[in-house]
C-alpha positions in Angstrom: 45.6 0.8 48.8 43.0 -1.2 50.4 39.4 -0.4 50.8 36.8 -1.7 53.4 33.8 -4.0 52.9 31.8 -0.3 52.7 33.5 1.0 50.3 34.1 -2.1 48.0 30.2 -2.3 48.1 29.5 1.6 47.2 32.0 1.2 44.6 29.9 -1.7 43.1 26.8 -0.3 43.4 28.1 2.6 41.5 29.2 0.7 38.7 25.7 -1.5 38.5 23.8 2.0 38.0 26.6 2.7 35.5 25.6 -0.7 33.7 22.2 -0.3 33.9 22.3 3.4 32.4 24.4 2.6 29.4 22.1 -0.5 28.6 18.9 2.0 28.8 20.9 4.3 26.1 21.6 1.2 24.2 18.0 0.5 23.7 17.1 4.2 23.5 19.0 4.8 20.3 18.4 0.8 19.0 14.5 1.6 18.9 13.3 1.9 14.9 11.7 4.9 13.7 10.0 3.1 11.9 6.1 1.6 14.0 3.1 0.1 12.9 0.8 2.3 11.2 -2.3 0.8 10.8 -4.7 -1.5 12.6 -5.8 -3.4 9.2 -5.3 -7.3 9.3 -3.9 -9.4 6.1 -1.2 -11.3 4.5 1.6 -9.9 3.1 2.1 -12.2 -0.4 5.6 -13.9 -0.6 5.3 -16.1 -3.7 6.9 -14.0 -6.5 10.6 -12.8 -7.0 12.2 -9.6 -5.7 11.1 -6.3 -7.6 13.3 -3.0 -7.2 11.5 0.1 -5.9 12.6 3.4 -5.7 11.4 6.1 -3.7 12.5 9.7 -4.3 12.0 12.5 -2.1 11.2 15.9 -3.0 11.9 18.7 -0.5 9.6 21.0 -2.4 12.2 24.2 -2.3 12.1 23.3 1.7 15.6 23.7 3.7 15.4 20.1 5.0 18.6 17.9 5.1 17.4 14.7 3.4 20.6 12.6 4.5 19.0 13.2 7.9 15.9 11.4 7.2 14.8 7.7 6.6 11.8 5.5 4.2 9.8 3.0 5.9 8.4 0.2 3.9 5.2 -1.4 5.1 3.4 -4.6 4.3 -0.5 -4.1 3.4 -1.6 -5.3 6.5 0.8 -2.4 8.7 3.8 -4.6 9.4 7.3 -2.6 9.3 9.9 -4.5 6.8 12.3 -2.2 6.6 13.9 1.2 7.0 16.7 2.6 5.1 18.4 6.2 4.7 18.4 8.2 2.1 21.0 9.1 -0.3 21.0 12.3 -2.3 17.2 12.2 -1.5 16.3 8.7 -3.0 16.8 5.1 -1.5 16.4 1.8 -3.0 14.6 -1.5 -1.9 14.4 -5.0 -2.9 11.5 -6.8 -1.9 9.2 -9.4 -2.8 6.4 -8.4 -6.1 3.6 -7.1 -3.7 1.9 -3.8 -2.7 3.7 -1.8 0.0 3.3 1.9 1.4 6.4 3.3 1.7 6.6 6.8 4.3 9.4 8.9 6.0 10.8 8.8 9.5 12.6 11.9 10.9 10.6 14.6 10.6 9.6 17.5 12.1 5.9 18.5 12.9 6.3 21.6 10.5 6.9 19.5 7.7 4.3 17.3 5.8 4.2 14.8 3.1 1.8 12.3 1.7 2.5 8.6 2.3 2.8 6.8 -1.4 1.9 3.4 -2.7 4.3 0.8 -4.7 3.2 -2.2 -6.5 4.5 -4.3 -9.0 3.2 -1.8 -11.7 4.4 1.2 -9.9 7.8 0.6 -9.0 8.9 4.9 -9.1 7.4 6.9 -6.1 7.5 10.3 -5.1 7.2 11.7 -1.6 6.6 15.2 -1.7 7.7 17.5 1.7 5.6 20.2 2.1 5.1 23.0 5.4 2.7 22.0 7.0 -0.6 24.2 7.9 -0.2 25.4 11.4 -3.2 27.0 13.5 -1.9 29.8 16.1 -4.9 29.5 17.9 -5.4 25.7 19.4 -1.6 24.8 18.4 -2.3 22.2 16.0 -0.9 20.6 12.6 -2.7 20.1 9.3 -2.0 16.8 7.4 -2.4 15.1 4.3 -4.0 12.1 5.6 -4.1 9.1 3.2 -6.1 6.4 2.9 -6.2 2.7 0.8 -9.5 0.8 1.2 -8.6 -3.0 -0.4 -11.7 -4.8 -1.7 -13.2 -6.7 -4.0 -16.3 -4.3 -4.7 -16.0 -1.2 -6.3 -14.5 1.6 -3.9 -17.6 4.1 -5.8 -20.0 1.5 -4.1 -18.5 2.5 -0.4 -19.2 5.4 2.1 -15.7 6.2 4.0 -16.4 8.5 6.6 -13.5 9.9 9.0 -15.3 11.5 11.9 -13.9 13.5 14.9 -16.0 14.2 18.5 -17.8 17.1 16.3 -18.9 15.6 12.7 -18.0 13.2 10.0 -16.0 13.9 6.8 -16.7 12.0 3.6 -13.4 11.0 2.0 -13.5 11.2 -1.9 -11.6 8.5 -4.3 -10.2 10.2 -7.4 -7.5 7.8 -7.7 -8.5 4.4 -7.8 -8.6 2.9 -4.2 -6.3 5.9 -2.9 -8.1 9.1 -1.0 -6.1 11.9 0.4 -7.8 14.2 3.5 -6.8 17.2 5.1 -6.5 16.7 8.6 -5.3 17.8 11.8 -3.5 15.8 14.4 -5.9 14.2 16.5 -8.0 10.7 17.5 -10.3 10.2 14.8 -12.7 6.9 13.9 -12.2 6.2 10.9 -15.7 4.6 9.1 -17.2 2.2 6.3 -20.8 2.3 5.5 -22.3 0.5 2.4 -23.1 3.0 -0.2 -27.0 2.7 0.9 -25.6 4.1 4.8 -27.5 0.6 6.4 -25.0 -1.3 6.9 -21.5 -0.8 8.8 -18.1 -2.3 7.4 -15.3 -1.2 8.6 -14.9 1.0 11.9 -11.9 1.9 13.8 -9.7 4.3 16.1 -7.0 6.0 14.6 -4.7 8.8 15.8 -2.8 11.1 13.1 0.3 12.7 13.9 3.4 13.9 11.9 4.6 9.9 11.8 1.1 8.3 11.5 -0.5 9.5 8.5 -2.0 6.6 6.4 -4.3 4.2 7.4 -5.2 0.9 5.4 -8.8 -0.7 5.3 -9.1 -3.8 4.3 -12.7 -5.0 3.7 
């Protein structure tokens, strides 16, 4: 069978949007779920050997499927390293003796959890799941919200504010350089003041959703 010049050019232009849709699912599905989560800039130490840390999840009596969802480990300074699945609700990484924030990919917005920090000291985490707090009225999510401030001075000696378009929220430090805040999804700016309120440190944008949930100063 032999096909004219107008046909033989349909039939290629056919199969170039074929080609062209297939590579767009390609890179659909090869996206991470894993994205930066902080603005914070710094240097993510390489200098000492490889440290095993494991990361648990606990579905709190929740009817999740863990095998469904994924850890993300970050650098202190936001940078994604890696991403791996979990299996029978824990999951294993080797990297190099440093801090990192480890976090989970895959959820739904009616589920929440608190982000958790590993250091050499702490190499066991657990990240608890939790139903989230839902308001009927605006259609909005409460999070836990955590925060790290890294510095050098004394985290009492600080005044970390996290302020929406209405008011400002003080965040409180019970443990150590780790605050955690109630908050619903939203843009927020999240603030450092000296402890006197003269002088600003640290100031910054910062939008909270079901996957965005910790935020890093470093002062």
């Amino acid at each position: 069978m032999k096909f004219n010049d107008k046909e033989i050019y349909s039939m290629r232009k056919i199969a170039n949007l074929f080609l062209i849709l297939l590579l767009a699912i390609v890179a659909t599905f090869s996206i991470t779920a894993c994205v930066p989560n902080t603005n914070s800039n710094g240097n993510n130490g390489d200098t000492s050997a490889n440290v095993t840390y494991e990361i648990t999840v606990d579905a709190n009596n929740l009817a999740v499927d863990t095998s469904r969802l994924s850890v993300c480990i970050y650098s202190m300074d936001g940078e994604m390293l890696s991403e791996k699945k979990l299996s029978r609700g824990k999951v294993f990484f080797e990297q190099k003796g440093d801090s990192y924030i480890a976090t989970l990919s895959g959820l739904s917005e009616e589920i929440s959890y608190s982000s958790v920090l590993l250091t050499e000291n702490t190499k066991k985490a657990t990240i608890t799941l939790e139903k989230a707090k839902y308001n009927d009225f605006t259609q909005i999510f409460n999070f836990t919200f955590t925060v790290i401030v890294i510095t050098d001075t004394p985290v009492a000696d600080l005044d970390v504010q996290i302020c929406d378009d209405k008011l400002c929220r003080p965040v409180s430090f019970e443990n150590g350089n780790i605050a955690d805040i109630e908050l619903n999804t939203g843009i927020y700016d999240v603030k450092v003041y000296s402890n006197e309120g003269t002088e600003e440190l640290y100031n910054t944008k910062y939008t909270v959703t079901s996957d965005n949930r910790f935020c890093i100063i470093k002062l």
